[in-house]
N, C-alpha and C positions, 0 to 999 in steps of 0.2 A: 705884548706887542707882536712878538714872532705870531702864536695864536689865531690875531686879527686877521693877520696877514695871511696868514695858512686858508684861514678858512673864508677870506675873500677871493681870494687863487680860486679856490675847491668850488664855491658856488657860482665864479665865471664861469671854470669849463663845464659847471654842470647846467648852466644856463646855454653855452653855446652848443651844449650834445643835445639839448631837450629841439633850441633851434633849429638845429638841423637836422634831427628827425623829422620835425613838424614840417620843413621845406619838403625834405624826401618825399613824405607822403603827400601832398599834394601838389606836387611838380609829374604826376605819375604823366605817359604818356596815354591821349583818349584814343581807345578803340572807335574806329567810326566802324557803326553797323549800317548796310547797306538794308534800305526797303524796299528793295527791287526783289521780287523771289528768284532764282535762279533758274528756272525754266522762260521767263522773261525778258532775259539780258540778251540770248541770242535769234536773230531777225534774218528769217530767207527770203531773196528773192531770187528769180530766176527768167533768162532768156532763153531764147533758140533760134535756129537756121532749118534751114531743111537738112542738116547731118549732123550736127551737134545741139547738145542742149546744156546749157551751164546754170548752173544751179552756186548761189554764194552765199556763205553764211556773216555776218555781220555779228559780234561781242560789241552790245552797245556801251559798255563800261571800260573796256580797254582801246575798242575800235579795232581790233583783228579781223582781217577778214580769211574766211578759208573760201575754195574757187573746189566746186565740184563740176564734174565732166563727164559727162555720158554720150556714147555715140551709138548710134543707131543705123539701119539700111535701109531697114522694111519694116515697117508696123501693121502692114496690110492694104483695104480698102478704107480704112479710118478718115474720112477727111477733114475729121479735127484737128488733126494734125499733119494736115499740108501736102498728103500724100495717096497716091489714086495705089489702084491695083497691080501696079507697076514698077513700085518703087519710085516713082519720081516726083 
């Protein structure tokens, strides 16, 4: 009797270690892989005035934006960009 006992005990616990190993491995936590390439994720655009010119970068996966800032006087006779021989 003792025997029976012993070794129904014995193949419980080894029934409930086998279980929850089995849990373990497939409770893993899933990696999500992103199919965005990473030259991808970040999106510029850019404004201006006639003295400054701001340029923003946009992380389309987190939503960060960074603000870039340039300022300028004189670019010349260029009037691409808004400005005669004069500066103005």
């Amino acid at each position: 009797m003792k025997t029976k006992l012993r070794d129904i005990l014995l193949y419980s616990f080894a029934a409930i270690g086998v279980g929850s190993l089995f849990i373990a491995a497939t409770n893993s936590p899933q990696q999500t892989v992103s199919t965005v390439p990473e030259s991808h994720v970040w999106e510029m655009h850019s404004t201006s005035s006639n003295t400054t010119s701001h340029v923003y970068a946009i992380n389309k996966v987190t939503g960060e934006v960074v603000k870039y800032e340039t300022k300028y006087t004189h670019i010349g006779s260029n009037s691409a960009f808004g400005h005669n021989a004069y500066g103005n």
